[in-house]
C-alpha positions as CSV (number, residue, x, y, z in Angstrom):
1,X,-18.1,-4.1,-16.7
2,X,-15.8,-6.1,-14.0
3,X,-15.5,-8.8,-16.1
4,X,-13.5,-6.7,-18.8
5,X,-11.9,-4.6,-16.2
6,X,-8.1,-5.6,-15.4
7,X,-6.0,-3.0,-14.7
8,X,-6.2,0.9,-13.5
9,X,-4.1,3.7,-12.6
10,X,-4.4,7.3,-11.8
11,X,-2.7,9.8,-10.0
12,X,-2.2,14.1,-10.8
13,X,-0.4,13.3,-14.1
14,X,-1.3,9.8,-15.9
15,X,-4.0,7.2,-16.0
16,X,-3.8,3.8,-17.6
17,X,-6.1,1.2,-18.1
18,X,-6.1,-2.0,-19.7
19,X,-9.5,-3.5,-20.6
20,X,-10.3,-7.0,-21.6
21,X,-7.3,-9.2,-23.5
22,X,-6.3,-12.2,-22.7
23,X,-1.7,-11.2,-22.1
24,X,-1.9,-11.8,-18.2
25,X,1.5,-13.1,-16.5
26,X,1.3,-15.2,-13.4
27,X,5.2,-14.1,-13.0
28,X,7.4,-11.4,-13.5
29,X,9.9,-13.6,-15.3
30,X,6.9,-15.0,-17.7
31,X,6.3,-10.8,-18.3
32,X,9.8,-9.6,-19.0
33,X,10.1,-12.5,-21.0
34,X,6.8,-11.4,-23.2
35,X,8.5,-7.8,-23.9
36,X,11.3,-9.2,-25.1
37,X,9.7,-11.0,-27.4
38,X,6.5,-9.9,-28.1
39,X,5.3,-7.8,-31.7
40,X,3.4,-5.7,-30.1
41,X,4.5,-1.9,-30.4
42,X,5.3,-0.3,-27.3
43,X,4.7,-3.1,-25.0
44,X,4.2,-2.4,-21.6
45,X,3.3,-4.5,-18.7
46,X,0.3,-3.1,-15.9
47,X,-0.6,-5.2,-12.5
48,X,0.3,-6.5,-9.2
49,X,3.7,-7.8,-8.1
50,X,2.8,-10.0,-4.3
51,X,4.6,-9.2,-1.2
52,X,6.4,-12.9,-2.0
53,X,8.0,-14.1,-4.6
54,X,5.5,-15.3,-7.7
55,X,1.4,-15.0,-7.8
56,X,1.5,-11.9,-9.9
57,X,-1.4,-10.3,-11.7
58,X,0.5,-8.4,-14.6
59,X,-1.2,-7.7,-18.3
60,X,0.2,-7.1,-21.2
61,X,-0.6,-4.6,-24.2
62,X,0.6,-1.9,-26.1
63,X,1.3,1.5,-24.3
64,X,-0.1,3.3,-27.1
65,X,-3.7,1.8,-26.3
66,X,-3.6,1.8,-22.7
67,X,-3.5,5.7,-21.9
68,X,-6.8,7.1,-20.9
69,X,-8.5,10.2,-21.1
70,X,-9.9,12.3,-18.3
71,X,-11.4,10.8,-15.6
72,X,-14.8,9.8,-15.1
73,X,-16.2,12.0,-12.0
74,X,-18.1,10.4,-9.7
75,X,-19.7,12.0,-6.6
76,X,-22.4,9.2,-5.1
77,X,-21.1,5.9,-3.7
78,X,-22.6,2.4,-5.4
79,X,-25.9,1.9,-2.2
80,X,-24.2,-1.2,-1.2
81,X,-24.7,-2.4,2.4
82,X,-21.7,-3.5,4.7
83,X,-21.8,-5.5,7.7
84,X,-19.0,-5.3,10.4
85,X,-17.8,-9.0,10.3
86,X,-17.5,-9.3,14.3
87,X,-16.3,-12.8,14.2
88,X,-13.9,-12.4,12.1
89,X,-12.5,-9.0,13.2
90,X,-12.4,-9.4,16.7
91,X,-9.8,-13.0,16.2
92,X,-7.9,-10.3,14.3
93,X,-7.4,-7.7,16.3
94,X,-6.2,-10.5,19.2
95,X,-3.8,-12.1,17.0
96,X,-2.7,-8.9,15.7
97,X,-2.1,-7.8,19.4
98,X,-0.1,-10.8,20.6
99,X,2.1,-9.9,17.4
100,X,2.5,-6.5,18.6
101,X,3.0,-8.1,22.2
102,X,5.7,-10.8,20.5
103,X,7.5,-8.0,18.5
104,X,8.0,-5.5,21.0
105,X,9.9,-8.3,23.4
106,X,12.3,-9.5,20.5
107,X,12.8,-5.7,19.5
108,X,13.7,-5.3,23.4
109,X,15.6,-8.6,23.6
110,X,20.0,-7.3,23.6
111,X,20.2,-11.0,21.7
112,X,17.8,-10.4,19.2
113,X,19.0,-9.4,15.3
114,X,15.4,-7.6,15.1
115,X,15.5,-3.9,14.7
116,X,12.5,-2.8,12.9
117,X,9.4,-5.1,12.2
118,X,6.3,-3.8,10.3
119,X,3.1,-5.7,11.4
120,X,-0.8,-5.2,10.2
121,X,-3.8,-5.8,10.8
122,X,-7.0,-7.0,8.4
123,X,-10.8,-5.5,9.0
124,X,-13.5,-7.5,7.2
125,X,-17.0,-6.5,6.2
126,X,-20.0,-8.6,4.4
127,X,-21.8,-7.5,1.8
128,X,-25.1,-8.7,-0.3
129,X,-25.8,-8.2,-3.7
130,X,-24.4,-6.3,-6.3
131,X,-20.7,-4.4,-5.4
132,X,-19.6,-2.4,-8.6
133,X,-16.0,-2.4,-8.8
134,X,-15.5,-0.1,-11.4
135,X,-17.9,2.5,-10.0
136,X,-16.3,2.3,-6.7
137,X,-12.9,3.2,-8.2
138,X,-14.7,5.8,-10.3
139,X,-15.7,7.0,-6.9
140,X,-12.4,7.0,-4.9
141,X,-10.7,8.5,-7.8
142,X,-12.8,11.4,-7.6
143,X,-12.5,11.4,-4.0
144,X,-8.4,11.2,-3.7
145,X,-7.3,13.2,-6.8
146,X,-4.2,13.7,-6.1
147,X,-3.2,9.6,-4.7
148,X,-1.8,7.1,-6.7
149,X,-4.9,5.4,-7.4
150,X,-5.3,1.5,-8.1
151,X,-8.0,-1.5,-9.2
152,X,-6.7,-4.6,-10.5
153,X,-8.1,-8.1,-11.5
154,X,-6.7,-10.9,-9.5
155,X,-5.5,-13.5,-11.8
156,X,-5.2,-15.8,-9.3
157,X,-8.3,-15.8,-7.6
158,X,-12.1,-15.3,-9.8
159,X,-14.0,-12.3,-8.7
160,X,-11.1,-10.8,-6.7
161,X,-10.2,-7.4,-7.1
162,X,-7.6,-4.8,-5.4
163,X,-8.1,-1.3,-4.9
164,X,-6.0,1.8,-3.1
165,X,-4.9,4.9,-3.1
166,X,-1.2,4.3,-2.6
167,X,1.2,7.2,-0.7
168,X,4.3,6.1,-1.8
169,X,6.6,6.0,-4.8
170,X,8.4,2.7,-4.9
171,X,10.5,2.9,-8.0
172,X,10.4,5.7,-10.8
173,X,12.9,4.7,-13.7
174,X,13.3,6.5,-17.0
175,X,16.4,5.1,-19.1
176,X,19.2,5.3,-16.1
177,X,17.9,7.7,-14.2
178,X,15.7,6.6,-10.9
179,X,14.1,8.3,-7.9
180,X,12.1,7.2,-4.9
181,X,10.3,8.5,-2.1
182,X,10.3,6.1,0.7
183,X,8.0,7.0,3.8
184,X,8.3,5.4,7.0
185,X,6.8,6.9,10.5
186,X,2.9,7.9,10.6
187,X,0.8,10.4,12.4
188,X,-2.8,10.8,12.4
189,X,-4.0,14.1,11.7
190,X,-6.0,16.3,13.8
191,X,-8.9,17.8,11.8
192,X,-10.0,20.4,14.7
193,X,-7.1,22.0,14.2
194,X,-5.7,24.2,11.1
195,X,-3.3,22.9,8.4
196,X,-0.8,24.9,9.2
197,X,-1.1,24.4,13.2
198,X,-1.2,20.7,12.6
199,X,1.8,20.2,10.3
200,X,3.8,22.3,13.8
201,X,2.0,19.5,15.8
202,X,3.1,17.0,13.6
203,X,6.7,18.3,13.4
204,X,7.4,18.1,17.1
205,X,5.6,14.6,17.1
206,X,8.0,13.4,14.6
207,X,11.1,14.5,16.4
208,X,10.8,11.4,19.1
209,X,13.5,9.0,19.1
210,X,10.8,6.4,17.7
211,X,9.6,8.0,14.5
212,X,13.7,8.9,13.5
213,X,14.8,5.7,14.4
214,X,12.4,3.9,12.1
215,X,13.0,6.4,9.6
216,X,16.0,5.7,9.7
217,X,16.4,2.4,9.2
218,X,14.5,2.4,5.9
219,X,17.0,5.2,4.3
220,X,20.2,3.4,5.7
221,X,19.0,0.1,3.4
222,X,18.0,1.8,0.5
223,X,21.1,3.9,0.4
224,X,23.4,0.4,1.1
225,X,21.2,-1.4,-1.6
226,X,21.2,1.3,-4.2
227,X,24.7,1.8,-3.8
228,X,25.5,-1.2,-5.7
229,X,23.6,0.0,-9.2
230,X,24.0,3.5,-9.2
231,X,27.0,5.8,-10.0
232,X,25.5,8.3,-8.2
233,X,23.4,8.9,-5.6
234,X,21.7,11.6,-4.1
235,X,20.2,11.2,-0.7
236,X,18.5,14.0,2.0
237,X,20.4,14.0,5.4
238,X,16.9,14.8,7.2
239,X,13.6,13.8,6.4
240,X,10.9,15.9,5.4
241,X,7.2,15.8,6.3
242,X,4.6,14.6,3.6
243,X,0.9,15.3,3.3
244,X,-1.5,12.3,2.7
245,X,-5.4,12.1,2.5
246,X,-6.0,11.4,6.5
247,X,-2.0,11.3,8.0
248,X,1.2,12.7,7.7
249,X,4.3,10.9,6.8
250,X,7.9,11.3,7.4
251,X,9.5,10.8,3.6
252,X,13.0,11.2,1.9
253,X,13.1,11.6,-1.6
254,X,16.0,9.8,-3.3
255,X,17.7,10.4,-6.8
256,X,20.0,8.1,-8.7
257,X,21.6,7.8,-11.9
258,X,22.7,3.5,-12.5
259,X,25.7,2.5,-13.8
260,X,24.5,1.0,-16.8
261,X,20.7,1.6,-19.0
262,X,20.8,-2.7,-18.6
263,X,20.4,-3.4,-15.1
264,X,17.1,-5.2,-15.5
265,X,14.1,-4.7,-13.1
266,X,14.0,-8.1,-11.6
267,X,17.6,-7.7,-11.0
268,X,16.2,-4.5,-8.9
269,X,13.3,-5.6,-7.4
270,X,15.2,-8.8,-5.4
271,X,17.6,-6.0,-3.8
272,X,15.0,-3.6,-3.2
273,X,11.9,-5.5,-2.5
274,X,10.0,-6.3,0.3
275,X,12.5,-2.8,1.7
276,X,12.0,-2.0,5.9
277,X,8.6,0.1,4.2
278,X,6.9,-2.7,4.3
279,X,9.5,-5.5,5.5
280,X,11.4,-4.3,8.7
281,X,15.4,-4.8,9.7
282,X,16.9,-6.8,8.9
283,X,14.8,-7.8,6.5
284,X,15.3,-11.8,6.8
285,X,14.5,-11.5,10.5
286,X,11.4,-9.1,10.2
287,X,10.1,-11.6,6.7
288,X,10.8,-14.4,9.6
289,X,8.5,-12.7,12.0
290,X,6.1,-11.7,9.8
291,X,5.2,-15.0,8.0
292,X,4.9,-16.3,11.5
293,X,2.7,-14.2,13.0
294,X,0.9,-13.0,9.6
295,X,1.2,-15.5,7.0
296,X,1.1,-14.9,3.0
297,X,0.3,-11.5,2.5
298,X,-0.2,-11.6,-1.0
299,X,-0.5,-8.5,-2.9
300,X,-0.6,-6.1,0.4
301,X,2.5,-4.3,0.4
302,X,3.1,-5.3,-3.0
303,X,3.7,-2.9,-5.8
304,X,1.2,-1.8,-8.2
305,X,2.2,0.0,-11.2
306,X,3.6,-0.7,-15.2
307,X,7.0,-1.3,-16.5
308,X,7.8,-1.6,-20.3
309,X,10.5,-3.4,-22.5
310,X,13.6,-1.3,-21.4
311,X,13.1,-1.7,-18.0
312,X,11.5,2.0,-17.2
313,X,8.6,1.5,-14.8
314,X,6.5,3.5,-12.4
315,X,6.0,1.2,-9.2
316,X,4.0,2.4,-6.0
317,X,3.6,0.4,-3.1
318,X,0.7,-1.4,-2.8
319,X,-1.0,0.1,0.5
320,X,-4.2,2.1,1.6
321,X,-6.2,-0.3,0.0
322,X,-9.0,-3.5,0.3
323,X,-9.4,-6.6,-1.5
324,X,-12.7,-6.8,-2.9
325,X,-13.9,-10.5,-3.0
326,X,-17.1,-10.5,-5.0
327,X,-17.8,-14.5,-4.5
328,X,-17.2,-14.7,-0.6
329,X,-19.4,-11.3,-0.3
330,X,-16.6,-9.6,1.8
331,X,-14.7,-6.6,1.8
332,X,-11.1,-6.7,3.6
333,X,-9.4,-3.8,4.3
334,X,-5.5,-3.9,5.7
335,X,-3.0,-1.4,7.1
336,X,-0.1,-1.6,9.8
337,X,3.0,0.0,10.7
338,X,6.9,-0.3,11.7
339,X,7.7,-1.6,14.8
340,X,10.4,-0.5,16.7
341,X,11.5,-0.5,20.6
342,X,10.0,2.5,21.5
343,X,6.5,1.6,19.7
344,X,3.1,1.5,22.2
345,X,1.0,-1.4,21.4
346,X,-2.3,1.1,21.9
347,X,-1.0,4.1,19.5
348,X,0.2,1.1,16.7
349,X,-3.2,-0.2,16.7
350,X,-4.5,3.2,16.1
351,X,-1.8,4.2,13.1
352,X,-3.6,1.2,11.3
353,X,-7.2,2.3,12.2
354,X,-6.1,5.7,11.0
355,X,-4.7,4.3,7.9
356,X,-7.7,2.1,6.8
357,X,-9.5,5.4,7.3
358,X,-8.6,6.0,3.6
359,X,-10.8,3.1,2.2
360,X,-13.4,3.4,5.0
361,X,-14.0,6.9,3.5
362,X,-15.2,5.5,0.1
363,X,-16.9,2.7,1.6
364,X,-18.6,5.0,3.4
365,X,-18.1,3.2,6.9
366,X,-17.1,4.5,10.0
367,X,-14.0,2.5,11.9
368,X,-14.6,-0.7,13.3
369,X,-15.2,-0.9,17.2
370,X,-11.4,-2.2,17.5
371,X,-9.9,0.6,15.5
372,X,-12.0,3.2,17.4
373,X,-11.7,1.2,21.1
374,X,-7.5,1.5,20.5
375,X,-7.2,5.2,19.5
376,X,-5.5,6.5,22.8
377,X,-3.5,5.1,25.2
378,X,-6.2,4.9,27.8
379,X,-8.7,2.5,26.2
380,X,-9.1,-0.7,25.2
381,X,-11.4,-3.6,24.1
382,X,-14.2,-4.3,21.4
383,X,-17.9,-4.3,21.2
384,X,-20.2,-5.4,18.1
385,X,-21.8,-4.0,15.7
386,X,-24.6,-3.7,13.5
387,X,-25.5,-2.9,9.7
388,X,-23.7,-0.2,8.0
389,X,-25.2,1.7,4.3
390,X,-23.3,2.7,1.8
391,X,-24.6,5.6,-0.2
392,X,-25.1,9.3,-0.9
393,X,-22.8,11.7,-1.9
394,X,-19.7,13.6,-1.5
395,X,-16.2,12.5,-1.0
396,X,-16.3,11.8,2.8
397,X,-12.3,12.6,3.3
């Protein structure tokens, strides 16, 4: 089945799939190009656009024959068995600190441009044998109805695969009307505690000078960038708190109608993408830092989602996910968070733990030693760890 499986998408009102074919697009030029030209009716292109410029994975096919049905309800996770990659991990989580460390004193340097930086982290775990792909989307679909649920092929790499529930709305464009709902600042929630009692919690929390300001700094680009396609432009004074699967976010939804129905989406996407989400301010600075102290990210923090031949397109980023890498035997999952002065190095570490929680819970794997070593403010360090199996039932949210 993973051999024919390239592309799917589900959230509370579509799912798409494309299965086998051989229209894959190593660029987005190379798939705006093929829409233009192509025969096909209703062509519509599905995938992965990188974090960087080129190294897509985007297929091509009719939107007529891509649509699917229900979806298929799983309950029991593939039995595959996952072993924290200790090596591996524990490199990470130093590097990722000394980012953090490296961050916070250019973010508290008066000569420094950097405002906002958003830095993550990577947690790897081996597997033998047999890993069904497709069943383990089947799986997380059932688990996160209501996310924005994603698997796609990597075109670039053999027997790579990418999977997530994504929170956020990058880009929604139908003829000249847009919207967008952008979500920067992160809270863990607290499951001994009520909904409603939490979401109070949560709204005092998110009234600290740390969680505005980097809230902040997202909007103010996205209303500066947008200002130059849209007539008009509608955008929230405050923002309002969202609900995910395992956190809360601050978000601001954002409506738009462009000037004209021929701005093209590349022509977008070079304003708008990598935005302070995922990027930090200003954004040449904070892609400076990043590839630095990171490197290539590749399709984290992407954007995953299908756009057709007039330049409508549902985009989510690319987040809450793992790459699946079926010839090295490994598992990596990814997650981070914005950066700004006021950020502690122990709580950051924990908004990413809290985050990977997301794919953890399908994997059916509790949080690495590092993740749960860095929850609070007063503990630190890492430990090792054994075998880990994945199997049973239910949804383990």
């Amino acid at each position: 089945m993973e051999n024919s499986l390239h592309f799917r998408f589900d959230n509370a009102e579509t799912g798409f799939r494309v299965d086998g074919g051989d229209t894959t697009f190593g660029s987005l030029e190379d798939a705006e190009s093929w829409l233009h030209d192509t025969a096909v009716p209703n062509p519509v292109v599905a995938g992965l656009i990188p974090y960087e410029h080129g190294g897509c994975s985007l297929f091509g096919a009719s939107k007529d024959e891509i649509e699917s049905g229900p979806r298929r309800a799983v309950t029991s996770r593939p039995p595959t068995r996952f072993h924290y990659d200790v090596r591996f991990n524990t490199v990470e989580a130093e590097r990722y600190l000394t980012a953090l460390e490296n961050a916070l004193g250019s973010l508290q340097d008066p000569s420094s441009e950097l405002r906002k930086v958003v830095l993550s982290r990577v947690e790897r775990y081996m597997f033998q044998g047999d890993f069904p792909v497709g069943d383990c989307y089947d799986f997380m679909n059932t688990s996160y109805p209501t996310g924005n649920n994603f698997c796609v092929r990597n075109i670039q790499r053999d027997g790579c695969y990418h999977l997530g529930s994504s929170p956020e709305l990058f880009l929604s464009r139908q003829g000249r009307r847009i919207a967008l709902h952008p979500l920067a600042g992160t809270l863990s929630k607290d499951s001994s505690r009520s909904p409603e009692d939490d979401r109070r919690r949560a709204e005092n929390l998110f009234s600290a000078a740390k969680f505005r300001d980097e809230h902040a700094c997202l909007v103010d680009f996205l209303r500066e960038a947008l200002a130059g396609f849209c007539e008009s432009l509608v955008v929230p004074p405050d923002p309002e708190i969202v609900s995910a699967s395992h956190v809360w976010h601050l978000g601001t939804p954002i409506e738009g109608v462009l000037k004209s129905p021929d701005i093209g989406l590349a022509k977008m996407l070079d304003v708008l993408h990598p935005s302070p989400a995922v990027c930090g301010v200003p954004r040449s600075a904070a892609n400076e830092f990043i590839a630095e102290h990171e490197g290539r990210r590749g399709y984290y923090a992407g954007l995953v989602g299908w756009f057709d031949d007039r330049a409508n397109c549902e985009l989510y980023l690319a987040l809450r996910g793992m790459e699946v890498d079926l010839a090295a035997g490994h598992v990596d999952l990814r997650a981070g968070g914005g950066i700004v002065e006021e950020s502690s190095i122990p709580l950051e570490f924990g908004e990413a733990g809290a985050k990977m929680s997301t794919m953890q819970k399908v994997l059916g794997i509790e949080a690495g030693p590092a993740a749960a070593a860095w929850g609070s403010d007063d503990s630190a360090g890492t430990d090792s760890r054994g075998p880990v199996t994945v199997g049973g039932s239910g949804a383990g949210r």
